[in-house]
VMD Tcl script that draws the C-alpha trace (Angstrom):
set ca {
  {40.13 48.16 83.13}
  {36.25 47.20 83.15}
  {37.30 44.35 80.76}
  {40.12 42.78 82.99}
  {37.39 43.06 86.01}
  {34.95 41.31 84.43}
  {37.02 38.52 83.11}
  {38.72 37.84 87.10}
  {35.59 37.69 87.56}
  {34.45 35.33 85.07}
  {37.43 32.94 85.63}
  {36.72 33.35 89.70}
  {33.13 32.04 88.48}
  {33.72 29.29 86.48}
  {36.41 28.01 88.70}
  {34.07 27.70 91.87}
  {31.25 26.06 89.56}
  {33.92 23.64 89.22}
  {34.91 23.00 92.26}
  {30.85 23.39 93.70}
  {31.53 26.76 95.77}
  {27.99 27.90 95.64}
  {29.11 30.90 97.48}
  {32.07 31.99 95.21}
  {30.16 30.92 91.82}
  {27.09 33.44 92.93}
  {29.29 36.29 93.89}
  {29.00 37.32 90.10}
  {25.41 38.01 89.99}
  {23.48 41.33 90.85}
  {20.61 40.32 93.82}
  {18.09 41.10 90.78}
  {19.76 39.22 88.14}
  {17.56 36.82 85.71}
  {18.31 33.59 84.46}
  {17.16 32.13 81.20}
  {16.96 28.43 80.37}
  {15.01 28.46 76.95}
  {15.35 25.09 75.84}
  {12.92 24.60 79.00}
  {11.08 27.95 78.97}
  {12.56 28.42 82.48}
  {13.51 32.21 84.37}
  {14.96 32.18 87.44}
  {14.51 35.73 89.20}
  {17.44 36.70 91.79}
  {20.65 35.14 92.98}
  {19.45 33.26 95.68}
  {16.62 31.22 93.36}
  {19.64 30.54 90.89}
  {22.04 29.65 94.02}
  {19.37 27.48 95.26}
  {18.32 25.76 92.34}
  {22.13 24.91 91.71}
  {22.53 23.38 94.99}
  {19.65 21.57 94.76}
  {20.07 19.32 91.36}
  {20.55 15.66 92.00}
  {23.13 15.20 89.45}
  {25.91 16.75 90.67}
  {28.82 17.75 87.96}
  {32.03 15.56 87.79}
  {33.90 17.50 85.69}
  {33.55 20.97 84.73}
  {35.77 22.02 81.20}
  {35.84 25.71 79.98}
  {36.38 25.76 76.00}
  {36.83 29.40 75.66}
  {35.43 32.78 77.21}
  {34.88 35.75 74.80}
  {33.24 39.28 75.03}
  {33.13 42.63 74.77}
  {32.18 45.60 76.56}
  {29.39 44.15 79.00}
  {28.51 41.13 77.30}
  {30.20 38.03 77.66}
  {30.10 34.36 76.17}
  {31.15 31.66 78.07}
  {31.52 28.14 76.11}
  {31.84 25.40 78.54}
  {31.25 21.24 78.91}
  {29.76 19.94 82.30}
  {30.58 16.09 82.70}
  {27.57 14.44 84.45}
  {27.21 10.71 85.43}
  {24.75 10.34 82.45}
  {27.05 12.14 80.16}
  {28.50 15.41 78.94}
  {26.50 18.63 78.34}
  {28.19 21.39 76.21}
  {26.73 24.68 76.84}
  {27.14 28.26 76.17}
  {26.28 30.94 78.35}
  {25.73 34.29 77.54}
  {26.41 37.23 80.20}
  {24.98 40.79 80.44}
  {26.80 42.82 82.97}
  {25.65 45.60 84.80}
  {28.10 47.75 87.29}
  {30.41 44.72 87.04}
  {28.12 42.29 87.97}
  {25.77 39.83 86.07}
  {22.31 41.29 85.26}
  {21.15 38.73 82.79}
  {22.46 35.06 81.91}
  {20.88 32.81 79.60}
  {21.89 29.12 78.77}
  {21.85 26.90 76.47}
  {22.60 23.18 76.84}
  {23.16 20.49 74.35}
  {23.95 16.64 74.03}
  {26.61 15.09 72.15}
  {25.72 13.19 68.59}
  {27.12 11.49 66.59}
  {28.50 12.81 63.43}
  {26.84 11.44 59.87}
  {28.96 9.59 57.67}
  {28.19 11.50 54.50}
  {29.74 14.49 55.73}
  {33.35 13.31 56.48}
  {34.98 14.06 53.28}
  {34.58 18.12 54.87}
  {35.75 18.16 58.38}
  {38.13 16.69 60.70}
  {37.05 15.63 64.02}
  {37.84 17.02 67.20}
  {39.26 14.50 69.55}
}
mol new
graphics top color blue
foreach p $ca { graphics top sphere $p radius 0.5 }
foreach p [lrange $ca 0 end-1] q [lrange $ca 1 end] { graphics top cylinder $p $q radius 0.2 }
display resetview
């Protein structure tokens, strides 16, 4: 039962980041919870720092596209894309839940490339 909780709750998450319900997309979090950004040595301590910073960035998302959601027990990976005017960001973000809600969240963000040539003859490309 814990598992079908948590992913309502996931899906309740991503779909108000999508549609910028900073109320709704915070409900997830425990009051305490911590948010990592290590690609730019940020934490963010407590929901209302992460709800704030959120509502604050200048570049608001255009398009918000969930990839897949996968976990077990209390953690729980979330693979996502976030259009922005400048681009797209793929990102992963990785949940610890406590008591149903998130205790811990770290994410990672990356920018497209392009794929080498040399390489070709071994994958196919996603379109």
């Amino acid at each position: 039962m814990e598992v079908q909780n948590i992913r309502m709750a996931l899906d309740r998450h991503w779909a108000a980041s999508a549609s910028g319900d900073l109320e709704a997309e915070h409900d997830i979090y425990h009051d305490d919870a911590v948010c990592e950004y290590p690609q730019s040595g940020e934490v963010i301590h407590g929901r209302r720092n992460l709800q704030a910073l959120r509502g604050h960035h200048p570049g608001k998302p255009s398009g918000f596209a969930i990839r897949r959601i996968t976990g077990e027990g209390n953690l729980w990976v979330s693979e996502y894309v976030i259009t922005y005017e400048r681009g797209h960001a793929y990102t992963v973000s990785i949940m610890e839940f406590r008591h149903g809600k998130v205790a811990h969240e770290t994410q990672y963000f990356a920018d497209p490339f392009e794929a080498p040539a040399w390489r070709a003859q071994w994958v196919e490309r996603d379109t």
